[in-house]
C-alpha positions as CSV (number, residue, x, y, z in Angstrom):
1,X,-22.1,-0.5,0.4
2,X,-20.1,-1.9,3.3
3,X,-18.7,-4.5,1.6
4,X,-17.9,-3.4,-1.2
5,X,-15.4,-1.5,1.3
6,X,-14.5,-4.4,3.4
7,X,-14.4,-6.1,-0.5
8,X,-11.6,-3.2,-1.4
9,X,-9.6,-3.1,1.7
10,X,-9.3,-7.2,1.2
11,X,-8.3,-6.5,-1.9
12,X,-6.0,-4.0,-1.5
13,X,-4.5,-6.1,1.4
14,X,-3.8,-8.9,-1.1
15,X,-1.8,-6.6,-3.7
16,X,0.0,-5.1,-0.8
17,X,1.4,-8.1,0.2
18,X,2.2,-9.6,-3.0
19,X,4.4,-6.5,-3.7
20,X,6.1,-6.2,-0.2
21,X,7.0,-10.5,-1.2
22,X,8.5,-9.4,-4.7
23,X,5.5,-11.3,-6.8
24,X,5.8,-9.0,-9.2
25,X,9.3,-8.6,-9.7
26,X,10.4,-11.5,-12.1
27,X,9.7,-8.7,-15.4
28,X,12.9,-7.4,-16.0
29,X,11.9,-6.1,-19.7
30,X,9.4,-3.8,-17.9
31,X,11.4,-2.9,-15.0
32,X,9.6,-4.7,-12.5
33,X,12.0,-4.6,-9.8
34,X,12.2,-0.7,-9.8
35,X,8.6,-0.5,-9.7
36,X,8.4,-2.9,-6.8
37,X,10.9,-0.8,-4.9
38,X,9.1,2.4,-5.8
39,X,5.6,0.7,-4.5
40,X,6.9,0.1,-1.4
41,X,8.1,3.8,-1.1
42,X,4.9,4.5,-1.7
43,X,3.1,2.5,0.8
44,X,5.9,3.8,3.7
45,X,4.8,7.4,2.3
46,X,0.8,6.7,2.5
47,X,1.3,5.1,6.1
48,X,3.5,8.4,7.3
49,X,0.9,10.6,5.4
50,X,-1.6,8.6,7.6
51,X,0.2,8.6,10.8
52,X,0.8,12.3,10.6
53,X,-2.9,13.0,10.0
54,X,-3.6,10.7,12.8
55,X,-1.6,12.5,15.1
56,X,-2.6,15.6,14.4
57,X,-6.7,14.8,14.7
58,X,-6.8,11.8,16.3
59,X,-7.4,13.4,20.0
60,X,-10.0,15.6,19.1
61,X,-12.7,14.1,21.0
């Protein structure tokens, strides 16, 4: 089952960066750019939601 983790978190790695390098955003028909812009808001969100949570149970040892 571990690498089917390490297997996701590559994966998720690779999409990460091919949205934060505007891959996607060459679709204006489907609003591409917007949705770019709106993944990387959400990635900034996820990595405060994480930092937070970090913070707040990370020195509980």
């Amino acid at each position: 089952m571990r690498w089917l983790a390490n297997l996701a978190w590559i994966v998720a790695g690779v999409v990460i960066y091919a949205i934060c390098i505007d891959v996607f955003g060459g679709y204006p028909q489907a609003h591409s750019e917007v949705l770019s812009w709106l993944a990387v808001v959400a990635l900034v969100g996820a990595g405060l939601g994480v930092w937070v949570w970090h913070e707040r149970h990370g020195d509980r040892d």
